[in-house]
N, C-alpha and C positions, 0 to 999 in steps of 0.2 A: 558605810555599807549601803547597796541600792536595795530598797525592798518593793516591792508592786505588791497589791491586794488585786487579785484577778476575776474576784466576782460578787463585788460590794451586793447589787442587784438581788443577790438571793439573802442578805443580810437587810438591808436598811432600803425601806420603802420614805426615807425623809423621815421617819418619827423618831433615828436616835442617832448617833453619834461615833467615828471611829475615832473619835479627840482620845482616849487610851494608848490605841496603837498609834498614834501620828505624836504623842508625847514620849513614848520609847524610841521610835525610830521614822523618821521623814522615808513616805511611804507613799507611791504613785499607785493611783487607785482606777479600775475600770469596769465599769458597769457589770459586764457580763466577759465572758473568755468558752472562746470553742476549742476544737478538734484542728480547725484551720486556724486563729490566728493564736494559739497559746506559744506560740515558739516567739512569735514578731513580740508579744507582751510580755512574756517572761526575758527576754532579750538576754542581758547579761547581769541579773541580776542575783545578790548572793541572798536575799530569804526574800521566801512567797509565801503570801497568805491563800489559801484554797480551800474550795469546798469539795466540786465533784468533777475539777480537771483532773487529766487521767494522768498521773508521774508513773512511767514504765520506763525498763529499759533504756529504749531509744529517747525517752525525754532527758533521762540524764546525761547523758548520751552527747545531745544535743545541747545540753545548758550547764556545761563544767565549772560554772561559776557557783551553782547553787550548794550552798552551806545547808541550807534550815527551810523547811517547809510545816508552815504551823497550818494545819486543818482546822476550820471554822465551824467542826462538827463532831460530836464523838463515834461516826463510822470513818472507817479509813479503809475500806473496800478497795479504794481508785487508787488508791499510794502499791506500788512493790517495793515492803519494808526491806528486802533482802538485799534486790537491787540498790535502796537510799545507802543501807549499811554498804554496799560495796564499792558505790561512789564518795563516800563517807559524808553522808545527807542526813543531820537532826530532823525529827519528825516526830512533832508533837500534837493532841490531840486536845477533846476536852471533854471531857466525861461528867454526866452528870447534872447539866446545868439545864435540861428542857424536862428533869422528870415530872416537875408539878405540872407544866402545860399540857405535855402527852398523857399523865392519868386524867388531867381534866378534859381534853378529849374525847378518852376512852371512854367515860363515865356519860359524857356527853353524847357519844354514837349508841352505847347501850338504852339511854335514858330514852332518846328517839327511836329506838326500834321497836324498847317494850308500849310505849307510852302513844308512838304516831303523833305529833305533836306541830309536824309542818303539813302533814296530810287533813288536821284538825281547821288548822292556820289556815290554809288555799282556801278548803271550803267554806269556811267562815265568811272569808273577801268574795269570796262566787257567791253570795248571798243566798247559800244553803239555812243556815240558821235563820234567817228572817223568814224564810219561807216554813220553816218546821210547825207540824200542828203539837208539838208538847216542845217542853221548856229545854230537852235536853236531845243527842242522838249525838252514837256512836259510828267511824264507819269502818274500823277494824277494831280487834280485840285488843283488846289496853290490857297489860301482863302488869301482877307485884312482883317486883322483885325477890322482897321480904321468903325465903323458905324456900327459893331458888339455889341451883350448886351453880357457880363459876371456876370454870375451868381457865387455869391461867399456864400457860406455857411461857416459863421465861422467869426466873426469880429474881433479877437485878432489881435496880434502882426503883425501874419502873414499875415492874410487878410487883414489884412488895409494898410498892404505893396503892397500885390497884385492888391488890388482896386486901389491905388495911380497911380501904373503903367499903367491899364489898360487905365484911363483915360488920360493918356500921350500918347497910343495910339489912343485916340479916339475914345474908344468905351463908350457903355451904360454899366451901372455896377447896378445888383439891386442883393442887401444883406440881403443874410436873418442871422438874431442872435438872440439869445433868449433875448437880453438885449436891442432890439435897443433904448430904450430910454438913454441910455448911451453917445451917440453918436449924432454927427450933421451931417447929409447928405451934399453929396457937390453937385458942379454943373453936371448934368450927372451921378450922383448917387442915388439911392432911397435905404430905407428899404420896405421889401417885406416881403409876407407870405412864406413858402417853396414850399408850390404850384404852385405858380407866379413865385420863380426862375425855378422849374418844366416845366413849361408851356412856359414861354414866351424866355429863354437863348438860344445862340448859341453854348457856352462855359459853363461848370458848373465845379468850380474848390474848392474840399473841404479843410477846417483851423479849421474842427471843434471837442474838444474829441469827444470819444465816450461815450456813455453811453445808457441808456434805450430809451432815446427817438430816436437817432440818429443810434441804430446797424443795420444795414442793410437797411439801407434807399435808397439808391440807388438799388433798384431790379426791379421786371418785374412789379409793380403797379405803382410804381413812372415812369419807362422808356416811358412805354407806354404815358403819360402825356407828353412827352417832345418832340419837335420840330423832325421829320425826318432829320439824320444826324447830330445831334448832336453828342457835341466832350466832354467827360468825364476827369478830370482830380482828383486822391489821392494822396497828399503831406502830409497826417493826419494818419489817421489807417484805415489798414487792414480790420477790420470788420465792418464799415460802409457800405462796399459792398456786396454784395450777388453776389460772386463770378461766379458761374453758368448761373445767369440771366443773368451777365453783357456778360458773353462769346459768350450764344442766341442769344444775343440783337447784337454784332458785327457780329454774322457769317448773323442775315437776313439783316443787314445792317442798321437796326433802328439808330444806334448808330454808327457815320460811324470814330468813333477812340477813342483812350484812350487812357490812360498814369498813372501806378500807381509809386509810390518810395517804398510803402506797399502791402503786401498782409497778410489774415485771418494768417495763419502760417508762422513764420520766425526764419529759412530759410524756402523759400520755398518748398512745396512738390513736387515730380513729377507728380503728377495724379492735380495738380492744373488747373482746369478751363482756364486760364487766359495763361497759358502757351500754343503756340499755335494758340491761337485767332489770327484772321484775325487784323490787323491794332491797334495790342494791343502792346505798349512799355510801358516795365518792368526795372525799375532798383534795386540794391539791397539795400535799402534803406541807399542812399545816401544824401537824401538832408539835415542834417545834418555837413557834412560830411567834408566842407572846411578844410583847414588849418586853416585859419584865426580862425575859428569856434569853432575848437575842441582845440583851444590856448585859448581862450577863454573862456570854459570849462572849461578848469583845471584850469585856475586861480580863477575862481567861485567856484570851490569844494572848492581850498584850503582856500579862503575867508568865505567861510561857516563853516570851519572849527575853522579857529581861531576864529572869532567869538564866535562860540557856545564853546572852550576854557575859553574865556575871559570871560564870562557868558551873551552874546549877542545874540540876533535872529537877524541873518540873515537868509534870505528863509525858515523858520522853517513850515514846513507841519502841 
């Protein structure tokens, strides 16, 4: 069987290794794959490894050869599952394998918004502190978290990582999910309607897909519902947000910080809202992203892989 990996580039920066997949199946590998040349790269071959090349329609269409498409991420946004079922395309996923990175992210955008910690940093090197007449000085408000509510949209993996922690700090944690009967509330924790995390959080940090009910739920109808100064946090997607609002919302101060890993488009644009804004940290969607993580990864593809060899489902979409 011929297999291509079509976008090593957003998996391995040189620090790990795709020796998992290349020991299940001899697998022609390239950097990066677009819009224009995904056809020339996927050529004729019967499984492709992917991340955010787009399998529609017309790509099946165009590649009759393809068996098995194993995703290198646990979104499958860019796959049309109906479509793979109709050309009869395996398409497997992986789930689960970035949740310690992305809660230590999240923890990690919260910890900088309450705390201001790189705004401490700058000025320290600008030789603010050497020039200070007493020992100490603030230049924005440093927040405890301790007695604070978090507002967590999203109960998987990943929220219920983040909810764990919060409550280690001591805060209120009220979650909203479409499934809460799933679920036992803990001490200091409630399920809530999205209103109620709206209305009543200090913190609101999202874990949840997206989809019809969730695209653009954070905008100027939801903001306005929510606490003066509050602090926004996306570890999830890009278009949950209304990008524009959210920017508003920071320059009058409604919303007195944020933090995405995502934006609507990626890479991002120049003319993006969010770029810019007052008290808004941006990364490039990293939280994913460890080592540990992306080791991880690719031992999950290539397990998926043999699997669906042997004639087994694993992760099968």
């Amino acid at each position: 069987m011929k297999a291509v990996y079509l976008e090593e580039g957003a998996v391995n920066k040189g620090d790990i290794t795709l020796k998992p997949i290349m020991d299940v199946i001899e697998t022609e590998v390239y950097y990066n794959t677009t819009e224009e040349d995904k056809f020339e790269h996927i050529g004729d071959a019967e499984v492709v490894f992917s991340n955010k090349v787009i399998f529609d329609e017309e790509t099946f269409k165009k590649c009759p050869n393809l068996k098995y498409i194993g995703v290198c991420a646990t979104g499958y946004n860019v796959i049309d599952i109906e479509a793979a079922k109709r050309h009869g395309v395996t398409v497997t996923n992986v789930p689960a394998y970035s949740t310690d990175a992305v809660a230590q992210l999240t923890w990690g955008f919260i910890i900088e918004l309450v705390n201001h910690i790189s705004v401490h940093n700058k000025s320290i090197h600008e030789g603010d502190w050497c020039k200070s007449e007493i020992f100490c000085y603030w230049l924005d408000k440093v927040t405890e978290l301790s007695g604070k509510t978090l507002g967590v949209i999203g109960y998987g993996n990943i929220g219920r990582k983040v909810t764990d922690i919060a409550l280690i700090f001591g805060m209120k944690v009220l979650v909203y999910t479409a499934h809460p009967d799933k679920y036992e509330a803990k001490e200091n924790m409630k399920f809530v309607s999205k209103d109620e995390v709206f209305k009543n959080a200090d913190i609101i940090t999202l874990h949840c897909p997206m989809n019809d009910e969730t695209k653009g739920m954070i905008c100027k109808e939801n903001i306005e519902k929510m606490k003066d100064g509050i602090y926004i946090v996306n570890v999830s997607r890009g278009g949950l947000v209304n990008e524009q609002d959210l920017a508003d919302a920071l320059k009058s101060g409604k919303v007195a910080g944020a933090a995405a890993d995502v934006v609507s488009v990626e890479p991002i644009k120049e003319d993006n809202p969010l770029l810019g804004a007052p008290n808004m940290i941006l990364t490039p969607h990293i939280g994913w992203a460890s080592v540990e993580a992306r080791e991880r990864l690719i031992q999950a593809v290539a397990d998926n892989l043999k699997a669906y060899l042997n004639g087994e489902k694993l992760n099968v979409l």
